[in-house]
Every structure is written in structure tokens, then in C-alpha cells.
C-alpha positions as CSV (number, residue, x, y, z in Angstrom):
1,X,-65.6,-63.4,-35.1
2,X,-69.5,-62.6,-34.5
3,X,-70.4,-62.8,-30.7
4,X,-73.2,-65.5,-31.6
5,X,-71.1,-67.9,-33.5
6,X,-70.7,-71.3,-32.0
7,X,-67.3,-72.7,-31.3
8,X,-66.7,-75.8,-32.7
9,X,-63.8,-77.5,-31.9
10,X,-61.7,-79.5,-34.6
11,X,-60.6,-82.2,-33.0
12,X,-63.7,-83.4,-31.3
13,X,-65.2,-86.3,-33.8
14,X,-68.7,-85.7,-32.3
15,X,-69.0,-81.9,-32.3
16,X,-67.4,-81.9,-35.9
17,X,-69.9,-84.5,-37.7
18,X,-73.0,-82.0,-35.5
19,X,-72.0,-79.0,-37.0
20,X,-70.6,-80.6,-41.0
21,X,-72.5,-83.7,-42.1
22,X,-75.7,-84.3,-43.9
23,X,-78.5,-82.1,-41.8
24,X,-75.8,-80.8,-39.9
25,X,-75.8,-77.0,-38.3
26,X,-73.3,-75.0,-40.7
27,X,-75.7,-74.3,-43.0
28,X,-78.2,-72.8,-40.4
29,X,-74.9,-71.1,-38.6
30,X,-74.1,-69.7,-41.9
31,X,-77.8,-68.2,-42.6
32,X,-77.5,-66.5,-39.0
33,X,-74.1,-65.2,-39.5
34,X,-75.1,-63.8,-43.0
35,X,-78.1,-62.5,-41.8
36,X,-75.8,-60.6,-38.9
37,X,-73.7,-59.2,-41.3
38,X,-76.6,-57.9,-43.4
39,X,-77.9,-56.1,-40.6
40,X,-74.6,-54.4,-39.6
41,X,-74.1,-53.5,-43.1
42,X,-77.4,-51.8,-43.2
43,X,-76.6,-50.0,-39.9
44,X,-73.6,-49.1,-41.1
45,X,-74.8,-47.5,-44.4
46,X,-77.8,-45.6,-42.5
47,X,-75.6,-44.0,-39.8
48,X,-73.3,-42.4,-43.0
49,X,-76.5,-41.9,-44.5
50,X,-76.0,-43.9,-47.9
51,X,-78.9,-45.4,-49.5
52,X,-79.0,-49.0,-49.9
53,X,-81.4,-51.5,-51.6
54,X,-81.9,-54.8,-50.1
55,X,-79.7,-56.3,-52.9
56,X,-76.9,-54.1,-52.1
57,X,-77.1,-55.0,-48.7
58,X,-77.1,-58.7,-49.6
59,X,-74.3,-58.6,-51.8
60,X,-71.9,-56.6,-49.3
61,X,-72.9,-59.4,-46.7
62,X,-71.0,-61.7,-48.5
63,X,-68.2,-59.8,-48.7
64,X,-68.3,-58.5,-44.9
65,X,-64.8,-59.7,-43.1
66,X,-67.2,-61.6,-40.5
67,X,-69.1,-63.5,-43.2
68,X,-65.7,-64.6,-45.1
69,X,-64.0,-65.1,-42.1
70,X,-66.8,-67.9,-40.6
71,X,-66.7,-69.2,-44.3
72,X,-63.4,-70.1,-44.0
73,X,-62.2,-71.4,-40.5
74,X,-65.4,-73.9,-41.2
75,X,-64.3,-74.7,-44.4
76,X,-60.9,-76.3,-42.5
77,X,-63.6,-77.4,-40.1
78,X,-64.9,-79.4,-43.0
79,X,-62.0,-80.5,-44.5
80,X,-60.9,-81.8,-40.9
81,X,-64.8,-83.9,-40.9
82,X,-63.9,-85.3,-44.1
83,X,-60.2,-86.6,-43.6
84,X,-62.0,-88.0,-40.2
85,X,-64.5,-89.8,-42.3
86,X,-61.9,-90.8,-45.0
87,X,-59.5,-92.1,-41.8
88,X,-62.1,-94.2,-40.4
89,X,-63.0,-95.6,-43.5
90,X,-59.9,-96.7,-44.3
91,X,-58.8,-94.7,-47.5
């Protein structure tokens, strides 16, 4: 887990729909988490002294244990948004 990530608990109604509906923060928490990864990924390559494009960099983001690691506890975090929606409706 990255130091800046927020913590977003799953079983508060009001903190969930923040952070996963429509205009909601994941997608600007996701940006800054990707963009952290991309820098320690640089760093990393420049203190072994590998050579690294900018789309190198960007595609080992992605893959960096941080990046998949926020992509998946909010994807529960998500899930847990939509079976609160799908409860309250109803269905």
C-alpha cells in the first residue's frame, strides 16, 4: 500500500458512494497512484542504471505490486458500492 493512498472504509455508505460513483474520487486516486508507481519505477531503473523510455515506464506502472494491489482492494470496494446500491433499491 502507497503512503498517499486514502483509506476508504467498506462499510461506510457515505465514504463508499465519495470515492466509487459517478464523479467519484477512484479515478483521480488511481491517476495519483499510477503516477507514483511510474516514478518509483523510473528511480528504480536509474539507480541500476537501465535505460528506460517513457513507455516502458508506463507499461511497468501497471504492472507495479502497488498499482495492482490499489486496483484490486477498490475493485471489492466497488463491488461492495454496487450491492449497497442494488440493496437499497430493492433488487
Amino acid at each position: 500500500m502507497l503512503p498517499i493512498e486514502p483509506d476508504v472504509p467498506f462499510d461506510d455508505p457515505g465514504q463508499l458512494a465519495a470515492f466509487h460513483k459517478g464523479m467519484g474520487h477512484f479515478e483521480v486516486w488511481r491517476k495519483i497512484v499510477l503516477a507514483t508507481c511510474r516514478k518509483a519505477v523510473r528511480a528504480e531503473a536509474e539507480a541500476n542504471k537501465q535505460k528506460m523510455t517513457g513507455d516502458m515506464a508506463d507499461d511497468e506502472a501497471h504492472t507495479h505490486p502497488a498499482y495492482v494491489d490499489f486496483c484490486t482492494r477498490h475493485l471489492h470496494g466497488r463491488i461492495a458500492y454496487e450491492n449497497m446500491i442494488t440493496e437499497k433499491m430493492g433488487v
